[in-house]
C-alpha positions in Angstrom: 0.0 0.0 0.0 1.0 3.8 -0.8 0.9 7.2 1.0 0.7 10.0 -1.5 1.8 13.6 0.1 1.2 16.4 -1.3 1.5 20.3 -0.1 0.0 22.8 -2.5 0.0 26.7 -2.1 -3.1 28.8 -3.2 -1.8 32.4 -3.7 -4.9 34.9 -2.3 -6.9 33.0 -0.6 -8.3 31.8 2.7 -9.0 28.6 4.4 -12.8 29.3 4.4 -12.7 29.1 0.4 -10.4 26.2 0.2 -12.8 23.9 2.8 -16.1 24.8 0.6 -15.0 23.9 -2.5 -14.2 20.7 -1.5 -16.9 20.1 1.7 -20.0 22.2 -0.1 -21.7 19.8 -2.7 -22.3 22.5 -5.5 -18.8 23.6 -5.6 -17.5 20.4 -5.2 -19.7 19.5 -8.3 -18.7 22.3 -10.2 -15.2 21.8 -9.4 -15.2 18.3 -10.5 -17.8 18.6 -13.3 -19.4 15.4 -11.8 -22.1 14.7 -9.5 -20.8 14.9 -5.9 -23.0 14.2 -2.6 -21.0 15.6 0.6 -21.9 17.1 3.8 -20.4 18.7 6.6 -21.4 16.1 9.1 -18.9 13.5 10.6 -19.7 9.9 10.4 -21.7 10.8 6.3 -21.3 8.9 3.4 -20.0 11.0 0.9 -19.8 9.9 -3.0 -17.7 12.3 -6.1 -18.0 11.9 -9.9 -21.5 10.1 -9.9 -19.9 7.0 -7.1 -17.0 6.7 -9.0 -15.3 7.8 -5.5 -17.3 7.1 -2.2 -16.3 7.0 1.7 -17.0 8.2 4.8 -16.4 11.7 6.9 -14.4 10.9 9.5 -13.3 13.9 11.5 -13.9 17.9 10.4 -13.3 20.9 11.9 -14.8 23.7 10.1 -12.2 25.3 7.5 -9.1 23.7 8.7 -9.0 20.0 8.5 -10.8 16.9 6.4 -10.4 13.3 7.8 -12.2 10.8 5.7 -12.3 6.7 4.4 -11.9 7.1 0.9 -11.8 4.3 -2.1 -12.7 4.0 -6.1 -15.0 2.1 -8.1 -12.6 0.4 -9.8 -10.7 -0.9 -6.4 -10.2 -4.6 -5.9 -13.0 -5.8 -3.4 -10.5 -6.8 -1.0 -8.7 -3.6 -1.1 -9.2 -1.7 2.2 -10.8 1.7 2.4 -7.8 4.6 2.0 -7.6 7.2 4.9 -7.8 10.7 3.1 -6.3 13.9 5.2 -6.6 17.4 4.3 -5.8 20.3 6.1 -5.6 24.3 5.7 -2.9 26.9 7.6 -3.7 30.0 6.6 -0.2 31.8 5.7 -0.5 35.9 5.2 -2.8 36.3 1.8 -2.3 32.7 1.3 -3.2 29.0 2.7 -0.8 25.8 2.6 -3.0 22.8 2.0 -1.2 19.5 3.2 -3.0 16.2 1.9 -2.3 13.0 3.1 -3.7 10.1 1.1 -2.6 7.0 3.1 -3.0 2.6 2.1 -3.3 3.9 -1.3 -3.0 0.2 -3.7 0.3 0.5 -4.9 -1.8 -0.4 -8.2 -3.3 3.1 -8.0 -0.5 5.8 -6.5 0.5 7.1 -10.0 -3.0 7.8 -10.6 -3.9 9.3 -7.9 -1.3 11.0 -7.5 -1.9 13.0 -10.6 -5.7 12.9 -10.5 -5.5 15.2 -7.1 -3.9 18.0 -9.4 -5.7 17.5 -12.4 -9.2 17.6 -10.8 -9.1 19.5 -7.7 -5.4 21.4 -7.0 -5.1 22.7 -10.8 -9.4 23.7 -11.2 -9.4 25.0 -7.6 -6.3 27.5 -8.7 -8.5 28.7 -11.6 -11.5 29.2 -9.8 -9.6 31.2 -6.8 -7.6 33.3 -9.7 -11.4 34.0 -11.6 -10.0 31.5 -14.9 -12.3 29.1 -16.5 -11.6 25.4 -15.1 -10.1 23.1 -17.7 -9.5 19.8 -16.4 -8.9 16.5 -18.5 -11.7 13.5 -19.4 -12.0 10.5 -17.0 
């Protein structure tokens, strides 16, 4: 199994923007250009890209850190769930996001590892700098 780390800047923003893109369902959906059921309560199912991704909330605190069980579709039934981290520190105009994305299948790392730019780091800059979002197919 993997652990994919990944620490991303977002030039003038806040933490408060950052955590509703990804915890608020319509700008999750927009983001992603893919149905996506979230809420902000702990112990919720949440699903991304019409169930392609589904899991669990695990632990948030409001605009500073996601805590979830996280797995594809296209896992191997006897792949465990992943443990997904995300977390916001507000740094002057900016915010340093730290993402932890832990008992990744090996199978899977590259993937992911690029997908998490592609469809949320990379749109999530062009929405906070007012750009349209391109983002490749699935």
């Amino acid at each position: 199994m993997a652990t994919i780390i990944q620490k991303v800047v977002f030039k003038n923003t806040n933490r408060e923007t950052l955590y509703k893109l990804y915890m608020d369902p319509k700008m999750h959906s927009m983001i992603v250009d893919g149905p996506v059921e979230i809420s902000e309560k702990a112990d919720s199912n949440f699903s991304a890209f019409g169930g392609y991704i589904t899991g669990k909330n695990l632990q948030l605190v409001k605009n500073q850190l996601i805590v979830q069980l996280w797995r594809g579709s296209d896992w191997e039934k006897n792949d465990p769930d992943s443990a997904f981290l995300l977390s916001f520190e507000q740094k002057g105009n900016d915010v340093m996001m730290n993402m932890i994305h832990a008992n990744v299948p090996d199978y899977k790392e590259k993937g992911l590892d690029k997908g998490w730019y592609d469809h949320y780091w990379n749109p999530w800059k062009q929405y906070i700098a007012g750009q349209p979002i391109t983002r490749p197919k699935m």
